[in-house]
C-alpha positions in Angstrom: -178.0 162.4 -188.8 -175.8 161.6 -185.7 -177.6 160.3 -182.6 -178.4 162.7 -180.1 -175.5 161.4 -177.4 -173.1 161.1 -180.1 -174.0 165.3 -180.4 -174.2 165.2 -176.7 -170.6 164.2 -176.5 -169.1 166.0 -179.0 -171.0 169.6 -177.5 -168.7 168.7 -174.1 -165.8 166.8 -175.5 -165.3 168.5 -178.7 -165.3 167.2 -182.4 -161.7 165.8 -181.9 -162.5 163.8 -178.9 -165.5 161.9 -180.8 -164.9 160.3 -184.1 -168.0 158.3 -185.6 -166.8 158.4 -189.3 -166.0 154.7 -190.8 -162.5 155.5 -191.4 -161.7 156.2 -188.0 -163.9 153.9 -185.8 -162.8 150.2 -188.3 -159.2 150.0 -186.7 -161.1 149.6 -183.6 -163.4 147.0 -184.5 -160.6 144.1 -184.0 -157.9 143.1 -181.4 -155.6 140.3 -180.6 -158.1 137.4 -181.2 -161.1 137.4 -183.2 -164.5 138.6 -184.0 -165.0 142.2 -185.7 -167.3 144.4 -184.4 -167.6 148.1 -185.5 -168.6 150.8 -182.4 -170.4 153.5 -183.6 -168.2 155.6 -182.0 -164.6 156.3 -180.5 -164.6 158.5 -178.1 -160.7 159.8 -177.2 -160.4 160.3 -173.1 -157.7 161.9 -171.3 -158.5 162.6 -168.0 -160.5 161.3 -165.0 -163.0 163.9 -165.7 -163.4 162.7 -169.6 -163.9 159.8 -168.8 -167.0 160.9 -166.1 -168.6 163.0 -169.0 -168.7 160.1 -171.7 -170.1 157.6 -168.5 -172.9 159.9 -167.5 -174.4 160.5 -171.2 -173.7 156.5 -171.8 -175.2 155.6 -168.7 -178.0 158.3 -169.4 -178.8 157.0 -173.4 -178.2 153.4 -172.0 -175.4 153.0 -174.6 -172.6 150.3 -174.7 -169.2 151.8 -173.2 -166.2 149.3 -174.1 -162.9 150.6 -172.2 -159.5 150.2 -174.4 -155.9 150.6 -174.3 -153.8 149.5 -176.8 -155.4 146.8 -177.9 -153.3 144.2 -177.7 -155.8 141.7 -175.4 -155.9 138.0 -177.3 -159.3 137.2 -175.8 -161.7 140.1 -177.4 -161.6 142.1 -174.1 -161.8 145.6 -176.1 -164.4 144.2 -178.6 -167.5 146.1 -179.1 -169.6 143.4 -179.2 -173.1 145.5 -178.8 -171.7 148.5 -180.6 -172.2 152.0 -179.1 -169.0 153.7 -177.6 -165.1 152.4 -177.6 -163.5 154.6 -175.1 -159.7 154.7 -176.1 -158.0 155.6 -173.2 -154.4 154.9 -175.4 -153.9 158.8 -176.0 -154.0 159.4 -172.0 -150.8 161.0 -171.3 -148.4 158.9 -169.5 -147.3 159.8 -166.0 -145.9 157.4 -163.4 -144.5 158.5 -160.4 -142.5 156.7 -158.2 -142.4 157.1 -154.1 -139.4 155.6 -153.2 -139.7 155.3 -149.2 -143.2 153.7 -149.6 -141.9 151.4 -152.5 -145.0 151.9 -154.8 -146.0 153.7 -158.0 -149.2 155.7 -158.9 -149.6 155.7 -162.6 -152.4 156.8 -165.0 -154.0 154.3 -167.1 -152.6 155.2 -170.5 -148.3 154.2 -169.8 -146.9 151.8 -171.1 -146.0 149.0 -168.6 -142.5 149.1 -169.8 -142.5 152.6 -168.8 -143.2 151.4 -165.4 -140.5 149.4 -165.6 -137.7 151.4 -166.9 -139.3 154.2 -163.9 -139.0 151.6 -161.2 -135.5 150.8 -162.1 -133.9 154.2 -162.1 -134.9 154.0 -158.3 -133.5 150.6 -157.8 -136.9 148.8 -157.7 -138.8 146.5 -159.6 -142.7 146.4 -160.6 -142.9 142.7 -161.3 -145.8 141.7 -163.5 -143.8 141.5 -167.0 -146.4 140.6 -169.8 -144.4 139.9 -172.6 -146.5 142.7 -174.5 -145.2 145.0 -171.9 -143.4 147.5 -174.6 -146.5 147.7 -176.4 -149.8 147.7 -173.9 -150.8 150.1 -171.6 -151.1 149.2 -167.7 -155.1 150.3 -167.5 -154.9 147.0 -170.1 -153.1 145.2 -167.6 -154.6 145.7 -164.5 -158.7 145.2 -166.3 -157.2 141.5 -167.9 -154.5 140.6 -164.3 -152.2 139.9 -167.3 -149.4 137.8 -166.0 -145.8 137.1 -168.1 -142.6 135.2 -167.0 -142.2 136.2 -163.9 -145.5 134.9 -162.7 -143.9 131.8 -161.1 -141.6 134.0 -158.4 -143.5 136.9 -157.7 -147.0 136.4 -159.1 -149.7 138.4 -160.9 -150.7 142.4 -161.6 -153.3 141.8 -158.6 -150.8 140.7 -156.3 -149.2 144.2 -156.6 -152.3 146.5 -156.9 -152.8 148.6 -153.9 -155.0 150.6 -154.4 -157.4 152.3 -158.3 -159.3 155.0 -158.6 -162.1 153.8 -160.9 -165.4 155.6 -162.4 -168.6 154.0 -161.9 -171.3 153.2 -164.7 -173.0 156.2 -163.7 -170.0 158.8 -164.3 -168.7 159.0 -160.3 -165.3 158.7 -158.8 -164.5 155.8 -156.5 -161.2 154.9 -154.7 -160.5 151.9 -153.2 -157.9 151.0 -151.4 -154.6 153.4 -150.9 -150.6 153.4 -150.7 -150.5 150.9 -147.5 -149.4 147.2 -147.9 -152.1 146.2 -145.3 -155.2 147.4 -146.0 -158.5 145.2 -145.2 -161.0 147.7 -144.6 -164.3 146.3 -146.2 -164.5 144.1 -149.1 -161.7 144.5 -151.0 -162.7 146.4 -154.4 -159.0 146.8 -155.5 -158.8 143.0 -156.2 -162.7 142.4 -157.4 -161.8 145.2 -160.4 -159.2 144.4 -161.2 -158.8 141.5 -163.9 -163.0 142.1 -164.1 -162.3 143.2 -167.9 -163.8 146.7 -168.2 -167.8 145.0 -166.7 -167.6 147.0 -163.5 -165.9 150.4 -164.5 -163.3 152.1 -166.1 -159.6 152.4 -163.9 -158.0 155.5 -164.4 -155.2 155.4 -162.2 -153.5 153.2 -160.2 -151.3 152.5 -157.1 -148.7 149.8 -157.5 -146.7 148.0 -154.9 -142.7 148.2 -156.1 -140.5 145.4 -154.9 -136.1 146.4 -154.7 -134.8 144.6 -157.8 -132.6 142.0 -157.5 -128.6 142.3 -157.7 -128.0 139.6 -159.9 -129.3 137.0 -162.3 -128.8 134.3 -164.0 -130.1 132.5 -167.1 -129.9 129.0 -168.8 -131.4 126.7 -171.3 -131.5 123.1 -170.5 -132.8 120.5 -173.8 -135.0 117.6 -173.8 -135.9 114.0 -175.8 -139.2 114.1 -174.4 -141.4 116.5 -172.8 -142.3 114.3 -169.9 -138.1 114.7 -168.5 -138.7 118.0 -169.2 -141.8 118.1 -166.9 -139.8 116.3 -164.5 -137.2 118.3 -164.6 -139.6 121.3 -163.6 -141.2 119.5 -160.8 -137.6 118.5 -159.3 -136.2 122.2 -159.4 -139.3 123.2 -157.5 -139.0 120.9 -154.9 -135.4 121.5 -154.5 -135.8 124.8 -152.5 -134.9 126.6 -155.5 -137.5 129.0 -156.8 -136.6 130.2 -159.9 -137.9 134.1 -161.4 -138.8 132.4 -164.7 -139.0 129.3 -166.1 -140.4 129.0 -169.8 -140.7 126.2 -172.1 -140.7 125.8 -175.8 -141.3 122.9 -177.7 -139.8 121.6 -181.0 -142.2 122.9 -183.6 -141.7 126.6 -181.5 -137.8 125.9 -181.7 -137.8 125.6 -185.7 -140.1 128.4 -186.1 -137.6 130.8 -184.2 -134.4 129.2 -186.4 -136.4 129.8 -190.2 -137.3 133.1 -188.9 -134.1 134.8 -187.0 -131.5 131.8 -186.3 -131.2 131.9 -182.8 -129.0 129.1 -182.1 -131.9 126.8 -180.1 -131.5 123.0 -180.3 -133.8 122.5 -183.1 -133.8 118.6 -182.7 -134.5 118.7 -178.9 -138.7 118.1 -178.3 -138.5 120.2 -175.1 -136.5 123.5 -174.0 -136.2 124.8 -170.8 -135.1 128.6 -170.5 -135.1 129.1 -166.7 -133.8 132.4 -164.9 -132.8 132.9 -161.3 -132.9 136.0 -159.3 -131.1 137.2 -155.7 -127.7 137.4 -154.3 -124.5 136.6 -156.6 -123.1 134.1 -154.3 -126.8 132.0 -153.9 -127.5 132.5 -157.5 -123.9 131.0 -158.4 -125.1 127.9 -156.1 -128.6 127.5 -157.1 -127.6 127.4 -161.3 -125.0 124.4 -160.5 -128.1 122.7 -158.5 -130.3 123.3 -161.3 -127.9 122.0 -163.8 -127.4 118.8 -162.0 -131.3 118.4 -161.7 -131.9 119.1 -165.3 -128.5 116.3 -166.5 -129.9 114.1 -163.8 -133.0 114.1 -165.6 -131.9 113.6 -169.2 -130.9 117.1 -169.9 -129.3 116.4 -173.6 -127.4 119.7 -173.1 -127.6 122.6 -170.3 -126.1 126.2 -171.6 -125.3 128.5 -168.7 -124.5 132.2 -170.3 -121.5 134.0 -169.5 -122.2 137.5 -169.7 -125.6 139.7 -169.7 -125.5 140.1 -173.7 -125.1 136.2 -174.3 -128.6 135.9 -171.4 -130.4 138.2 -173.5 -129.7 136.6 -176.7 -131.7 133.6 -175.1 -134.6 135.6 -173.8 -134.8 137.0 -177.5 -135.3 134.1 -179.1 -137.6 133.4 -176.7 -139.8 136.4 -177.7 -139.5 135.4 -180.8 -141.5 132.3 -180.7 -144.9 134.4 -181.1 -143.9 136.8 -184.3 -142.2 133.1 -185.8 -144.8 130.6 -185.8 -147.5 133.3 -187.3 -145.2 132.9 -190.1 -146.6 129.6 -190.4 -149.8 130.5 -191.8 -151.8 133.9 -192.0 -154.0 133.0 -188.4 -152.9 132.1 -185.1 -155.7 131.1 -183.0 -153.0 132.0 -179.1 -154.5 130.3 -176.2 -153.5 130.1 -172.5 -155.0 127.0 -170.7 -153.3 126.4 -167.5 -152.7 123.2 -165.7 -151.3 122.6 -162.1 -147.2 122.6 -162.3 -147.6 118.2 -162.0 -150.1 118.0 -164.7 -148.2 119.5 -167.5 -146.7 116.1 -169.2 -150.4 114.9 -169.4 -151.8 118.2 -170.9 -148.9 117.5 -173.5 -149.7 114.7 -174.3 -153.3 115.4 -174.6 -152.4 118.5 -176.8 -150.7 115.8 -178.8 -153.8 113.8 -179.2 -155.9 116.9 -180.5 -153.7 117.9 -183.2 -153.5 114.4 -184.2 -157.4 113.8 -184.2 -158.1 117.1 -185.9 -155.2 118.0 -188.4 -154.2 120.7 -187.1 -150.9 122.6 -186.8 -150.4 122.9 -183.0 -147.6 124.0 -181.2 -146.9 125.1 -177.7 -145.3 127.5 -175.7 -145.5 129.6 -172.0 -144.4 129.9 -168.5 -143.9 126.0 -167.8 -143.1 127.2 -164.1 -146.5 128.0 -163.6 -148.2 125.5 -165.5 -149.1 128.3 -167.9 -149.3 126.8 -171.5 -149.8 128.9 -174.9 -151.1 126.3 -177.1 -151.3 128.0 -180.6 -153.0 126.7 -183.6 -151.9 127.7 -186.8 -154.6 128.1 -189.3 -155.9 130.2 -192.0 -159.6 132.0 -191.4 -160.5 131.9 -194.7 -160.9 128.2 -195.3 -164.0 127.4 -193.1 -163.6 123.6 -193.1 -160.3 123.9 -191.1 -161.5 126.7 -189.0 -164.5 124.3 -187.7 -162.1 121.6 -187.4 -160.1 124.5 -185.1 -163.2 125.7 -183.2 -163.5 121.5 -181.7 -160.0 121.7 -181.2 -159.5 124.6 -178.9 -163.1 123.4 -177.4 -161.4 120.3 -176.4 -158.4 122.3 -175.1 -160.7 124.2 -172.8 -162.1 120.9 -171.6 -158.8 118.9 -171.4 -157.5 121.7 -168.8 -160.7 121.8 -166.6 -160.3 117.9 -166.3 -156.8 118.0 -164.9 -158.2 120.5 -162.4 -156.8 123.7 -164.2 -158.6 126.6 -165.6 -159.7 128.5 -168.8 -156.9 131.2 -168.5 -153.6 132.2 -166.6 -153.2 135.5 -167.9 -155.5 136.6 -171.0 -159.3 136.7 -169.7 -161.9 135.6 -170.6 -163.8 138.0 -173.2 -165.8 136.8 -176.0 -163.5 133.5 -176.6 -163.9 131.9 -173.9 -167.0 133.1 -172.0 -169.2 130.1 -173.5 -167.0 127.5 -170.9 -166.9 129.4 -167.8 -169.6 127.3 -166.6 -168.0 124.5 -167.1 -165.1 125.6 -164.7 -167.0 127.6 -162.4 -170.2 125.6 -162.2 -173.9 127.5 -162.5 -173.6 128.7 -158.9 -170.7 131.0 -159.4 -171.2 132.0 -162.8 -174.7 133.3 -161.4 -173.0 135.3 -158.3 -170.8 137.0 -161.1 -173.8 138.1 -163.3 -175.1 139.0 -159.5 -172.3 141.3 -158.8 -172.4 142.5 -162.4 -176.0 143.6 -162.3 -175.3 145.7 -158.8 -172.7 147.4 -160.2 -174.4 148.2 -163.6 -177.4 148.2 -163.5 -178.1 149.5 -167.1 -175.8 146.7 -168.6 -173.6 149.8 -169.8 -170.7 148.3 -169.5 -168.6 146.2 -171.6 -171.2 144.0 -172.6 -171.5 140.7 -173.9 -167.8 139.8 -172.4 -167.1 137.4 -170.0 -170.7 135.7 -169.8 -172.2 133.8 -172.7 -174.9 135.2 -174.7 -177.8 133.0 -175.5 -176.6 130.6 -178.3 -173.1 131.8 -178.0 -170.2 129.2 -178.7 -166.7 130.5 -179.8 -165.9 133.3 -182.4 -163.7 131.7 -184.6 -165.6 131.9 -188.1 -167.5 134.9 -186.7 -168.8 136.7 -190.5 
């Protein structure tokens, strides 16, 4: 016999809208990461006002709500952890619409960001947070995780170009924060506390987003190391040469031979570093800064620098480099993707302490990310099914965490926090703030409605990896 809000919800939603049958409600029991945990229902929202029904009979029955989008998160964001309701906001209809004169974008929370993209750039303009799932997850995603992507090192995160949400509470009512202004400090600023608070406080369901004009030009190259401590240097140098490139990404050797055995790509698969490095602006300065950068990078042991002729040869680069993910979970059936980041000087030593870990535990490690921002993607290859190494996995990435916090980084860049990596955010953040959180948490949602059992650790709670 169904429950009596799963009957409620159905009377005002309709039978379409609620699905509670095992069939439909297992593909939503997983994500990017791990852990499986089955809702006992999916409820389908479309509009603001759907979204207001399902809160008010949650909020009213006291049952879990777990916003959605596509997916795609790699920290257990969209998890159901405490059962009750997923509400899949990926069947939203997409609508972005773009206000030239003002520069910004009001979207709902079901398009694609590469919708917002492509929209932007038909007017000239450029929304840049890129996430390099950004054909595949939806911005409401985006905007509840701050995801982050390549471009970070330029022109920053989601939250640096949210203006303003309108959001429903835990209670089923409509708040707007913010607006369509660049300056806007009127109160506390809600538009930056929701967003990148992973679905705890409410549900976005649409947005305002601050477009920048997009550059005239660009420019590309791929610079290859001996060692990843030139390679490091060779970051630090650029940066401090009034240069500031758009994107600069790193792949190490291990990465480099995964991309060649899956789709030869034509990377230097005996260099231990590569640098792929874009720069953005003017024709004329970005002509002057790529010969600057390619005397910085030979200066500093650059075996070879490749500086792409034409916009075809560019994005054969940036393909391989998107590559790197889909190639190395060749490797073996699990990929265990993290995103410890370290400040820009630090990244040599967290190498070299990666190194140390895959030494001392076995494992197959290799690394990736936005080396511009001291964003790494450590990724341990693995297979779930043999618990010995999975243990031997869970130490390692505990010792990742750790290794990061010591050389005054932090837990994540760009993925959240979730369920993976909610038992060490007192180890960043100390007792203090991790108890103003819970603070602001319990103000907001009083009922502990929403998104439970993310971000904070649960009682006993270390990390998911051999979750049964």
């Amino acid at each position: 016999m169904e429950k009596d809000w799963v009957q409620e919800l159905t009377m005002i939603l309709g039978e379409a809208k609620v699905q509670t049958s095992v069939a439909d409600v297992h593909s939503y029991s997983f994500d990017g990461s791990f852990g499986e945990y089955v809702p006992e229902a999916v409820v389908h929202v479309s509009s603001t006002e759907d979204v207001c029904q399902v809160m008010k009979v949650a909020n009213a029955y006291k049952v879990p709500v777990t916003p959605r989008g596509q997916g795609t998160c790699l920290s257990g964001g969209p998890l159901p952890v405490h059962g009750g309701i997923v509400l899949d906001t990926s069947q939203w209809p997409s609508s972005v619409e773009i206000f030239p004169d003002d520069l910004i974008a009001r979207v709902s929370p079901g398009t694609l960001t590469s919708t917002i993209h492509e929209a932007a750039a038909q007017h000239g303009l450029m929304y840049p947070p890129d996430p390099s799932s950004a054909h595949v997850s939806t911005i409401g995603g985006n905007l509840a995780e701050n995801s982050g992507g390549p471009r970070g090192l330029k022109y920053g995160v989601t939250k640096d170009y949210v203006l303003g949400l309108e959001v429903v509470t835990p209670e089923g009512e409509v708040m707007r924060t913010g607006g369509k202004t660049i300056k806007n400090v009127t109160g506390i600023d809600l538009t930056k506390l929701i967003v990148g608070s992973e679905g705890i406080l409410g549900v976005i369901t649409e947005a305002t987003l601050k477009l920048v004009p997009a550059p005239p030009a660009l420019q590309t190259m791929m610079a290859a190391f001996d060692s990843m401590r030139a390679a490091g240097e060779a970051i630090s140098k650029t940066l401090v040469s009034e240069i500031l490139p758009s994107k600069m990404e790193f792949i190490d050797k291990a990465c480099a031979r995964a991309v060649e055995n899956y789709q030869p790509s034509g990377l230097p698969i005996d260099a231990e570093a590569i640098l792929i490095i874009e720069l953005d602006g003017h024709p004329a300065a970005i002509q002057e800064e790529a010969e600057k950068v390619e005397r910085v990078m030979m200066e500093l042991g650059a075996k070879m620098v490749i500086m792409p002729q034409s916009a075809a040869e560019a994005a054969e680069i940036w393909k391989a480099r998107k590559l790197v993910s889909p190639a190395i979970a060749k490797i073996k059936p699990t990929k265990v993707s993290e995103d410890a980041t370290v400040p820009r000087s630090k990244i040599p030593e967290m190498m070299e302490k990666l190194a140390a870990i895959r030494e001392n535990y076995g494992i197959e490690l290799v690394v990736f990310g936005h080396a511009g921002d001291g964003n790494l993607h450590p990724n341990i290859l693995c297979d779930k099914r043999d618990k010995e190494e999975m243990q031997r996995v869970e130490l390692a990435v505990a010792e990742i965490f750790q290794a990061a916090i010591d050389l005054g980084g932090t837990l994540s860049g760009e993925h959240g926090i979730g369920t993976m990596k909610s038992p060490f955010l007192e180890d960043e953040i100390g007792l203090t703030g991790v108890d103003m959180m819970k603070r602001i948490k319990q103000a907001w949602d009083p009922n502990g409605i929403m998104n439970p059992g993310k971000v904070f650790a649960e009682e006993g709670q270390r990390l998911v990896l051999t979750h049964d």
